[in-house]
LUMBAVEX-206570 format. One record per residue: residue in one letter; x, y, z of N, C-alpha, C, O in turn. Coordinates in Angstrom, 3 decimals. Each point is the difference from the previous one (the first is absolute). Layout:
atom residu = A n.east = X n.north = Y n.up = Z ca.east = X ca.north = Y ca.up = Z c.east = X c.north = Y c.up = Z o.east = X o.north = Y o.up = Z;
...
***
This chain:
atom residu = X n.east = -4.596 n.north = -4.532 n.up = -1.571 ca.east = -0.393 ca.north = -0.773 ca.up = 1.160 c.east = -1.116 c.north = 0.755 c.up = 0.707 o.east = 0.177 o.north = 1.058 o.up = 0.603;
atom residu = X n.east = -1.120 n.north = -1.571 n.up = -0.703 ca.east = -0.966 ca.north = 0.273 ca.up = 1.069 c.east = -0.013 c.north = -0.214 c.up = 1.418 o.east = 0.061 o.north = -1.125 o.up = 0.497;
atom residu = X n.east = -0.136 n.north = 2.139 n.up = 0.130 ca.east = 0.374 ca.north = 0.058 ca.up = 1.552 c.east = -2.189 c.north = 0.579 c.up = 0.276 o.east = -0.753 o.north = 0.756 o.up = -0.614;
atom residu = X n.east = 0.589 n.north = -1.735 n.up = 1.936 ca.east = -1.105 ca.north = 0.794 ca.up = 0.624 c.east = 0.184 c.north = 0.955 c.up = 0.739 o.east = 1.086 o.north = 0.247 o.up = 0.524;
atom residu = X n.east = -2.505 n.north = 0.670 n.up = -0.325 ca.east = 0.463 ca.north = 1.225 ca.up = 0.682 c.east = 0.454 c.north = -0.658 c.up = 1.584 o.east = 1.124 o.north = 0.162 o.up = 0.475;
atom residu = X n.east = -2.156 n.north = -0.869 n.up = 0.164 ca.east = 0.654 ca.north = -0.555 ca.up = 1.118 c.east = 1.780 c.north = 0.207 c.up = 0.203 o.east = 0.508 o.north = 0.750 o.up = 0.833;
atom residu = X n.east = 0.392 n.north = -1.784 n.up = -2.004 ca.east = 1.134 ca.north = -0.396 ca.up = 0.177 c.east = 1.084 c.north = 1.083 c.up = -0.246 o.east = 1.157 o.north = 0.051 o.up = 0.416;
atom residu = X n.east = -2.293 n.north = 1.336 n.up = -1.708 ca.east = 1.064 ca.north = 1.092 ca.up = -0.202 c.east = -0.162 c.north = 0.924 c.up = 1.313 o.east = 1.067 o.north = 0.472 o.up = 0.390;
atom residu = X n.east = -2.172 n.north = -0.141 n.up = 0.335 ca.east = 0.445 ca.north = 0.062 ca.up = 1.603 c.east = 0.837 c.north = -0.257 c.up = 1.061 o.east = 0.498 o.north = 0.772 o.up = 0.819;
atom residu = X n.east = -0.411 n.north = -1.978 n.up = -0.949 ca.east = 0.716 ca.north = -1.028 ca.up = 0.420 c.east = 1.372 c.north = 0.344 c.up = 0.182 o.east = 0.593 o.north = 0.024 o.up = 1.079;
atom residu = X n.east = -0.038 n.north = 0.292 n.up = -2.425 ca.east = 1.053 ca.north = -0.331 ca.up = -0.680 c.east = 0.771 c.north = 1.412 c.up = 0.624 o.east = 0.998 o.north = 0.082 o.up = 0.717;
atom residu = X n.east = -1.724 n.north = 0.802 n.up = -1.191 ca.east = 0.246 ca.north = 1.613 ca.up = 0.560 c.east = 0.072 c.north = 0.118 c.up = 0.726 o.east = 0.789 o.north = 0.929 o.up = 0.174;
atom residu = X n.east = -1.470 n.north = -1.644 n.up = 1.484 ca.east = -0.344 ca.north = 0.078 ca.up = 1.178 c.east = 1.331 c.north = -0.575 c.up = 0.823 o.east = 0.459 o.north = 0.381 o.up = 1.077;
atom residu = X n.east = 0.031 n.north = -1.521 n.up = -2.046 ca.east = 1.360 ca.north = -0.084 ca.up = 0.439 c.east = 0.834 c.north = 0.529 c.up = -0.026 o.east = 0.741 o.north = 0.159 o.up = 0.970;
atom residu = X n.east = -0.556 n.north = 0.326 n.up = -2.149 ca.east = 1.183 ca.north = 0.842 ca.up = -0.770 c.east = 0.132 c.north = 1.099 c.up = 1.131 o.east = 0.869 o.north = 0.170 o.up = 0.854;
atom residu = X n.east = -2.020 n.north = 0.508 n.up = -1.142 ca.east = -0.147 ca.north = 1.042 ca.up = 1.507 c.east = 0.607 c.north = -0.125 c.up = 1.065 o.east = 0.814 o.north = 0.843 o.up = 0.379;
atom residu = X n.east = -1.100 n.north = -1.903 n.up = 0.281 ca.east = 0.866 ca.north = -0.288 ca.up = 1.087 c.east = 0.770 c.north = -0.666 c.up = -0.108 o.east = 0.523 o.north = -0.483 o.up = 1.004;
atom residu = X n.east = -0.087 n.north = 0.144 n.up = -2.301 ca.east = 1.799 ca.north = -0.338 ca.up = 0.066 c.east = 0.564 c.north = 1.153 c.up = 0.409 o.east = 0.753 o.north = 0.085 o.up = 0.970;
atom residu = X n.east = -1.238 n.north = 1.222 n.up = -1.991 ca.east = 1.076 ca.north = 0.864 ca.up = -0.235 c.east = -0.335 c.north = 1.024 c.up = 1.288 o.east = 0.652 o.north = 1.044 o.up = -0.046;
atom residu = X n.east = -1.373 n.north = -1.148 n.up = 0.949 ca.east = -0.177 ca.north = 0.759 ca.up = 1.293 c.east = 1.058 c.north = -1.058 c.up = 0.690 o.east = 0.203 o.north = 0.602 o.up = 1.055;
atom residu = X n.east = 0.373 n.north = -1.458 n.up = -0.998 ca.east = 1.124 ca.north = -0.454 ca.up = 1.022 c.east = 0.678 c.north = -0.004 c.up = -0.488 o.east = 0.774 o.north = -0.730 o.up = 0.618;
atom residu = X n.east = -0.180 n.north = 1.123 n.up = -1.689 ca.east = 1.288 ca.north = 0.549 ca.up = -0.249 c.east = 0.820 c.north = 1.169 c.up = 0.977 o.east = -0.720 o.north = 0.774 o.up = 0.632;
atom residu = X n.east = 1.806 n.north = -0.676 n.up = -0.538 ca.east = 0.433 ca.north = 1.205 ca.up = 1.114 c.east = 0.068 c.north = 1.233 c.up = -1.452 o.east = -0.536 o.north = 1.100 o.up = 0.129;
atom residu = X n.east = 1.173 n.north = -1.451 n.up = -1.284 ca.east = 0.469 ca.north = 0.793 ca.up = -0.864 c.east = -1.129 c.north = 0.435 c.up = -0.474 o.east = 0.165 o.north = 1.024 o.up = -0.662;
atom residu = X n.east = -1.569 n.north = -1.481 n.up = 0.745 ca.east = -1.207 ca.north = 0.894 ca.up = -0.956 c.east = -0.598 c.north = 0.865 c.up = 1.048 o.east = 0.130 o.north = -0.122 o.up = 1.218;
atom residu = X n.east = -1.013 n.north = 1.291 n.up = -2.077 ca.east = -0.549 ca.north = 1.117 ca.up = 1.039 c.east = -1.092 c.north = 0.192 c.up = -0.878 o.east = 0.208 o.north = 0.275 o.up = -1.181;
atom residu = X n.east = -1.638 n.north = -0.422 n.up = 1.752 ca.east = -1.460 ca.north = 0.073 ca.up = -0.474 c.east = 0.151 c.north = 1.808 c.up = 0.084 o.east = 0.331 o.north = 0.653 o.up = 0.989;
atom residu = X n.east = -0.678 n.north = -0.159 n.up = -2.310 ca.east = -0.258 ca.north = 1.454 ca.up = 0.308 c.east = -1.296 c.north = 0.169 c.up = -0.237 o.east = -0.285 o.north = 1.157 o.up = -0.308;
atom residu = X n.east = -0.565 n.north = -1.879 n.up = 0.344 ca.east = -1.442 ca.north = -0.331 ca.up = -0.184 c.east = -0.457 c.north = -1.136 c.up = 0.686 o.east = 0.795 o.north = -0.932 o.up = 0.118;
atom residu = X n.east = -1.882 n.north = 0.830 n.up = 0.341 ca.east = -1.080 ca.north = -0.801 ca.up = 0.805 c.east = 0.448 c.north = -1.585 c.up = -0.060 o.east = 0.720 o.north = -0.032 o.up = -0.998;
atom residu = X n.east = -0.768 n.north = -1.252 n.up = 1.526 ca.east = 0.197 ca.north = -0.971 ca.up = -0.410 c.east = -1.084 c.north = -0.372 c.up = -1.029 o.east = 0.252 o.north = -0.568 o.up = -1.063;
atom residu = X n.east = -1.360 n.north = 0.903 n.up = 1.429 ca.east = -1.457 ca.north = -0.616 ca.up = -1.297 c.east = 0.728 c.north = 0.943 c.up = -1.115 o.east = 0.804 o.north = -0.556 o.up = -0.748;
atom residu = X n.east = -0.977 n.north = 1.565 n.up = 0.638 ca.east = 0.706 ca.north = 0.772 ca.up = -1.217 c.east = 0.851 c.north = -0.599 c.up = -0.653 o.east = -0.027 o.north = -0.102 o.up = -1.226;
atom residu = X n.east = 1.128 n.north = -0.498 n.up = 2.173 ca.east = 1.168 ca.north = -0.941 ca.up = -0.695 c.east = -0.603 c.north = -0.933 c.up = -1.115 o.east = 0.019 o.north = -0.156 o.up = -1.221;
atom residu = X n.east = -0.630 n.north = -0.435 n.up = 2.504 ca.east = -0.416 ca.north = -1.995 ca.up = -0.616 c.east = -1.224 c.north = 0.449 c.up = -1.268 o.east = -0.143 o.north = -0.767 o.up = -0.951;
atom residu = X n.east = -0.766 n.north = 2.160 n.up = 1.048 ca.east = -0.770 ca.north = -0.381 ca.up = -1.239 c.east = 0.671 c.north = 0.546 c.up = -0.951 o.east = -0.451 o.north = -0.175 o.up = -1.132;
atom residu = X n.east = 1.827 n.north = 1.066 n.up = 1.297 ca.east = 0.611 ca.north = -0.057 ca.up = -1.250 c.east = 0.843 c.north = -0.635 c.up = -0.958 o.east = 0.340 o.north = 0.137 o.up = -1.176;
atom residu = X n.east = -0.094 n.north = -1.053 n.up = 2.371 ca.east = 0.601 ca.north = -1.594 ca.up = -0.240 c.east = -1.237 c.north = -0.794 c.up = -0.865 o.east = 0.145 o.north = -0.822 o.up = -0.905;
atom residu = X n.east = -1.298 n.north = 1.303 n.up = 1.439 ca.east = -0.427 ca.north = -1.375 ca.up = -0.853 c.east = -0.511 c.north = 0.682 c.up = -1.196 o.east = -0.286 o.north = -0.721 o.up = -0.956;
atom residu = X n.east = 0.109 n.north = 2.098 n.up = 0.837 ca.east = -0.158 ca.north = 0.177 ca.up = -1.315 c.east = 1.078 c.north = 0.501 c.up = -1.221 o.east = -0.244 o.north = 0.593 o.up = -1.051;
atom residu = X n.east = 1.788 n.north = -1.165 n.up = 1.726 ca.east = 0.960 ca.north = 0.146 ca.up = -0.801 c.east = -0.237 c.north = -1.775 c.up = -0.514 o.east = -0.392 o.north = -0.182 o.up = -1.152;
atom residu = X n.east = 0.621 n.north = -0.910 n.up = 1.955 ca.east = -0.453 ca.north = -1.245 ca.up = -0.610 c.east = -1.085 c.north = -0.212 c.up = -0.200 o.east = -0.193 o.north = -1.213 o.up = 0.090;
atom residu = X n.east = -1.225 n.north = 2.079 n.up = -0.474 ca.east = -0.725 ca.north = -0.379 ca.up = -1.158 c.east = 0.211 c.north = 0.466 c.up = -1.477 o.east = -0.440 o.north = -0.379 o.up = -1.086;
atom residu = X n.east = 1.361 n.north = 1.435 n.up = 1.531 ca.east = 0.385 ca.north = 0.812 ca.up = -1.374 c.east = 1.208 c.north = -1.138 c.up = -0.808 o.east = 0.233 o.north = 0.158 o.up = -1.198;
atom residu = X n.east = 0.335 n.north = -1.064 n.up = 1.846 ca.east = 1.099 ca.north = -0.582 ca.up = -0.154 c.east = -0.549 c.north = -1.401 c.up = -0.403 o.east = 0.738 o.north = -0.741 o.up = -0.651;
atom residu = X n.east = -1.878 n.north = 0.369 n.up = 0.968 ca.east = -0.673 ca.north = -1.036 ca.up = -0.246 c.east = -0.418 c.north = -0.036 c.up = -1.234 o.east = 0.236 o.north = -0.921 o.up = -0.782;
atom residu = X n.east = -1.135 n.north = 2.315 n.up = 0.442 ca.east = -0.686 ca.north = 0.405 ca.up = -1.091 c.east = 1.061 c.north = -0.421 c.up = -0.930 o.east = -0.150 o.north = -0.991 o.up = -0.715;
atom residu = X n.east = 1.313 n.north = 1.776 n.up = 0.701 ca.east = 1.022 ca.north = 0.250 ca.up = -1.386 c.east = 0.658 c.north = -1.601 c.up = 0.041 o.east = 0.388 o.north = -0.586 o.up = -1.012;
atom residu = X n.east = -0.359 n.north = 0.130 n.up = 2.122 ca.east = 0.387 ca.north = -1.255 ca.up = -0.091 c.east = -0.854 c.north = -0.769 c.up = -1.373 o.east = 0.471 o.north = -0.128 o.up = -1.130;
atom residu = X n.east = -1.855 n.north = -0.329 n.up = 1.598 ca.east = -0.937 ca.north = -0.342 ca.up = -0.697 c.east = -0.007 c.north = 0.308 c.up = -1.578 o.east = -0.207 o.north = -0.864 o.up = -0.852;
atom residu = X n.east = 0.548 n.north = 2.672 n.up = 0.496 ca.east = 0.351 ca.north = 0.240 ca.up = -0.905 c.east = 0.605 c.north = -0.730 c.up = -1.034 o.east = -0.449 o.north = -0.444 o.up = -1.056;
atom residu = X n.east = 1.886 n.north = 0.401 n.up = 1.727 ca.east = 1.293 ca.north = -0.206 ca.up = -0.562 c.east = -0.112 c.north = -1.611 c.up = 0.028 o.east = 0.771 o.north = -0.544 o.up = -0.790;
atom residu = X n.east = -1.629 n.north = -0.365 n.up = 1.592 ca.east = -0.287 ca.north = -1.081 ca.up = -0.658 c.east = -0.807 c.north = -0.376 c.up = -1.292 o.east = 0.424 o.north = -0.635 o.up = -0.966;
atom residu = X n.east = -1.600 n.north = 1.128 n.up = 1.140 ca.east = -0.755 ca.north = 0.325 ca.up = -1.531 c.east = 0.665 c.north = -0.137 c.up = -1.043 o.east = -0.150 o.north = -0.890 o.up = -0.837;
atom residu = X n.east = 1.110 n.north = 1.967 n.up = 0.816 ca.east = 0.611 ca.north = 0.513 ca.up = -1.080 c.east = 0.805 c.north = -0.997 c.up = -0.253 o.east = -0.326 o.north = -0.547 o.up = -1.054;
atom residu = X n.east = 1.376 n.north = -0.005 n.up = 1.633 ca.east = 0.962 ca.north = -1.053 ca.up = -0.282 c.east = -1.107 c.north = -1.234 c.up = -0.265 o.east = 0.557 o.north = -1.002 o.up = -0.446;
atom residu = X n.east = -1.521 n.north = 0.908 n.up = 0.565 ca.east = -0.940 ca.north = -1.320 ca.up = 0.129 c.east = -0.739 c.north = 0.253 c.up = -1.763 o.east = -0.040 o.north = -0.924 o.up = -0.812;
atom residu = X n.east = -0.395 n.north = 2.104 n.up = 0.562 ca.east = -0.439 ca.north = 0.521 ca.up = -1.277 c.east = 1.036 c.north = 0.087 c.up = -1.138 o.east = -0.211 o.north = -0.005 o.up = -1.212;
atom residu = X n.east = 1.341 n.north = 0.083 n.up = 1.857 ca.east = 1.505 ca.north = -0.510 ca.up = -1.142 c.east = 0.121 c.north = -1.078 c.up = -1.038 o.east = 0.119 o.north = -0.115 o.up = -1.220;
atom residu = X n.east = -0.214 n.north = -0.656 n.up = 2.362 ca.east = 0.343 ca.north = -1.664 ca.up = 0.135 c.east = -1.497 c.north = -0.587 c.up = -1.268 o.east = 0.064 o.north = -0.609 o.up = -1.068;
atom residu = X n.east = -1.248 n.north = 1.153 n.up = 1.850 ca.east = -0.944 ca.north = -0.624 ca.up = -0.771 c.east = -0.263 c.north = 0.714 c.up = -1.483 o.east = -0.809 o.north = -0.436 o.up = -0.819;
atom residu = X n.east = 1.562 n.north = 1.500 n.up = 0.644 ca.east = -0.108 ca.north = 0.840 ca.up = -1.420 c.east = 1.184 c.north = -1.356 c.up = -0.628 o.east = -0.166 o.north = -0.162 o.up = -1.209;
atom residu = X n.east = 0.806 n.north = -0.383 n.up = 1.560 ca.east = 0.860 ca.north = -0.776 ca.up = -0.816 c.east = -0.588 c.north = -0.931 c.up = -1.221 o.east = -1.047 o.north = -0.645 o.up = 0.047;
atom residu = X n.east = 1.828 n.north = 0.713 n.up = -0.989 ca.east = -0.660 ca.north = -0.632 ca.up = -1.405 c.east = -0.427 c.north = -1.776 c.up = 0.732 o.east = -1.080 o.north = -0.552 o.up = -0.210;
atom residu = X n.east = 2.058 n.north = 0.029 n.up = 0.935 ca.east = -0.213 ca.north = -1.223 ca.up = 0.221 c.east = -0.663 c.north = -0.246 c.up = 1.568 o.east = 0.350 o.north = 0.813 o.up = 0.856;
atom residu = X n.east = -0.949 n.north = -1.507 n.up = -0.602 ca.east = -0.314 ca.north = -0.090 ca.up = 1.601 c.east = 1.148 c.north = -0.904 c.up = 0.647 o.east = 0.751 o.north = -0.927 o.up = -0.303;
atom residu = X n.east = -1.020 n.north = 1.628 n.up = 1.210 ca.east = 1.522 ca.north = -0.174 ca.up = 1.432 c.east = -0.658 c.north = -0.787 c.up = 1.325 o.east = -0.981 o.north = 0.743 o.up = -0.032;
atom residu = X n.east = 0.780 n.north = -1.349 n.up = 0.821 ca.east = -0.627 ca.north = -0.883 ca.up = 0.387 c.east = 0.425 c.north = 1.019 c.up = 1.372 o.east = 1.180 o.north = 0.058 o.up = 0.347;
atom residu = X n.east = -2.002 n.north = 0.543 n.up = 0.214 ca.east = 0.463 ca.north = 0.653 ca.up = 1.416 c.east = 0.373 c.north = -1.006 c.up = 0.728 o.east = -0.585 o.north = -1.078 o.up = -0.109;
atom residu = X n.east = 1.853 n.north = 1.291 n.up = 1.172 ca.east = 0.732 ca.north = -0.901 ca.up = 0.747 c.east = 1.383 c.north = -0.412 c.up = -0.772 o.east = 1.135 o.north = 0.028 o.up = 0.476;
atom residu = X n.east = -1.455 n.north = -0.346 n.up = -1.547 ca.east = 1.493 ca.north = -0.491 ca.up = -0.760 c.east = 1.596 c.north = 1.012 c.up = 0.264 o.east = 0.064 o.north = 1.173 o.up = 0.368;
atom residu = X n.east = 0.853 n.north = -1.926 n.up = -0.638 ca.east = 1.017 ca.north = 0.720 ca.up = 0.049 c.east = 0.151 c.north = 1.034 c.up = -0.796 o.east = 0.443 o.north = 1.070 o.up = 0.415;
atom residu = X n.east = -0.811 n.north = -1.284 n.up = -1.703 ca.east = -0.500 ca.north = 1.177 ca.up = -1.123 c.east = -0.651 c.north = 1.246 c.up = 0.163 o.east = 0.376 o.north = 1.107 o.up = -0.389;
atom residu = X n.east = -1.761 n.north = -1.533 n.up = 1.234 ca.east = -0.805 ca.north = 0.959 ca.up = 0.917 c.east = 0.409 c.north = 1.133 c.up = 1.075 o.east = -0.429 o.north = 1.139 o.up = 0.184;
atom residu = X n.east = 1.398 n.north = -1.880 n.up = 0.433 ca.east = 0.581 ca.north = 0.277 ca.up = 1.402 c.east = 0.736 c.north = 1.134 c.up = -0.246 o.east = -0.074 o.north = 1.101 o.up = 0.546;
atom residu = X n.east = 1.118 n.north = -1.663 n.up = -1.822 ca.east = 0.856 ca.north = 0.864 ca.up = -0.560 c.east = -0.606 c.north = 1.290 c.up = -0.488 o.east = 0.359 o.north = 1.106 o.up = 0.404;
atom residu = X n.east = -1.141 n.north = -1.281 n.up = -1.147 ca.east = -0.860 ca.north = 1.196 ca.up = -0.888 c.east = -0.664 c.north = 1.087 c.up = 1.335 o.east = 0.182 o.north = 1.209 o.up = 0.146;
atom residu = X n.east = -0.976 n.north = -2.155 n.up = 0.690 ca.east = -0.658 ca.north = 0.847 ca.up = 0.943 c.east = 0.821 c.north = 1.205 c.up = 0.709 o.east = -0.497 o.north = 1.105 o.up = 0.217;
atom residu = X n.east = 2.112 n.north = -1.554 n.up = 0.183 ca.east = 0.537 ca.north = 0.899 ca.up = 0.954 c.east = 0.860 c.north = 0.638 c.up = -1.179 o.east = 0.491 o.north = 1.090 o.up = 0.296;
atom residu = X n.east = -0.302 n.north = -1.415 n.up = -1.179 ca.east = 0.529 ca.north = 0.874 ca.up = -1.002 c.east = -1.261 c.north = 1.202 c.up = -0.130 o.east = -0.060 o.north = 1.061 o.up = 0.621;
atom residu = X n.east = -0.930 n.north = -1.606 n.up = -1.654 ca.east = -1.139 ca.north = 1.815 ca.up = -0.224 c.east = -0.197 c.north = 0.522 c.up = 1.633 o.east = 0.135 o.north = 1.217 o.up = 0.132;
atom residu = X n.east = -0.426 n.north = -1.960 n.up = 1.078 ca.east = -0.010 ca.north = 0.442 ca.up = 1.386 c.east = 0.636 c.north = 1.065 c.up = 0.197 o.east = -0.534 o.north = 1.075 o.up = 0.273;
atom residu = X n.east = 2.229 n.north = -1.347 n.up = -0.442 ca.east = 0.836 ca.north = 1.199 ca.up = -0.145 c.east = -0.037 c.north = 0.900 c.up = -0.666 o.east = -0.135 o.north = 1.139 o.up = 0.448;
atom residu = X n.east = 0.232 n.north = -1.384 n.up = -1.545 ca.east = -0.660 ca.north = 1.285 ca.up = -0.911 c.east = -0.936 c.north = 1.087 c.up = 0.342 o.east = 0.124 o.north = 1.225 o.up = 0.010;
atom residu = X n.east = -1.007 n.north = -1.949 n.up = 0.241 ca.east = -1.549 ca.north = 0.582 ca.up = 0.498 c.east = 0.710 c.north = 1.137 c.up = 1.270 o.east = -0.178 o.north = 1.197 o.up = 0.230;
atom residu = X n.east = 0.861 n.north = -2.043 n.up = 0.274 ca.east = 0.563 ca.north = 1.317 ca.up = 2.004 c.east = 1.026 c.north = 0.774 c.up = -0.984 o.east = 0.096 o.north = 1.196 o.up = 0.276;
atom residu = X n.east = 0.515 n.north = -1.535 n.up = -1.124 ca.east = 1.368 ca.north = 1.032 ca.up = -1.021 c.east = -1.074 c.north = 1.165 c.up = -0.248 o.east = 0.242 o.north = 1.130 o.up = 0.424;
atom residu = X n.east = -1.470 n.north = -1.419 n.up = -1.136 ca.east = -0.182 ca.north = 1.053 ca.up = -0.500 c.east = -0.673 c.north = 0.999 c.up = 1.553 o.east = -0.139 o.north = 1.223 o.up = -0.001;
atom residu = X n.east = -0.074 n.north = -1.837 n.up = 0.790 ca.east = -0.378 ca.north = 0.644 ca.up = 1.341 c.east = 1.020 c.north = 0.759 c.up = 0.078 o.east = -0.130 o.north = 1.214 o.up = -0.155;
atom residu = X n.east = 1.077 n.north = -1.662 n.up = 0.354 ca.east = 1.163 ca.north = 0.547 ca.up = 0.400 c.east = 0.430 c.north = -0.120 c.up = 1.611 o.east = 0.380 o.north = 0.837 o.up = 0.819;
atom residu = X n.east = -0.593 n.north = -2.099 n.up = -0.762 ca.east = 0.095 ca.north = -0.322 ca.up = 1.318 c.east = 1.286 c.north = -0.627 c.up = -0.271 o.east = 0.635 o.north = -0.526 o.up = 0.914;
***
């Protein structure tokens, strides 16, 4: 998924101040420090995202027969190699 930089700002900028009104969290670093390490943990998460679609997407189309993306056949196959793909992560 492609996120703009605008929205991965955005996104961090909230997160940020979600987790500053929490009573139970404690910033031991700057709030900007926080939020840009927030947003460069979800570009890193985006990236491998993207990855791990490829790969399940490059599965499907290595198949001897063509699979019509969208089909139930498809659907199935996609989150099947998907998983695989994060197994061998080891996530």
């Amino acid at each position: 998924m492609r996120l703009s930089r605008e929205k991965l700002n955005k996104l961090a900028a909230v997160s940020t101040e979600q987790l500053a009104g929490m009573s139970d969290v404690e910033f031991l670093e700057g709030y900007d420090d926080i939020r840009q390490e927030l947003r460069r943990v979800l570009e890193d998460l985006l990236v491998n995202e993207e990855k791990l679609d490829k790969a399940a997407r490059q599965k499907i189309e290595n198949q001897t027969r063509i699979i019509p993306e969208g089909s139930a056949e498809w659907n199935i196959l996609y989150h099947k190699y998907y998983n695989d793909e994060v197994k061998k992560l080891g996530i």
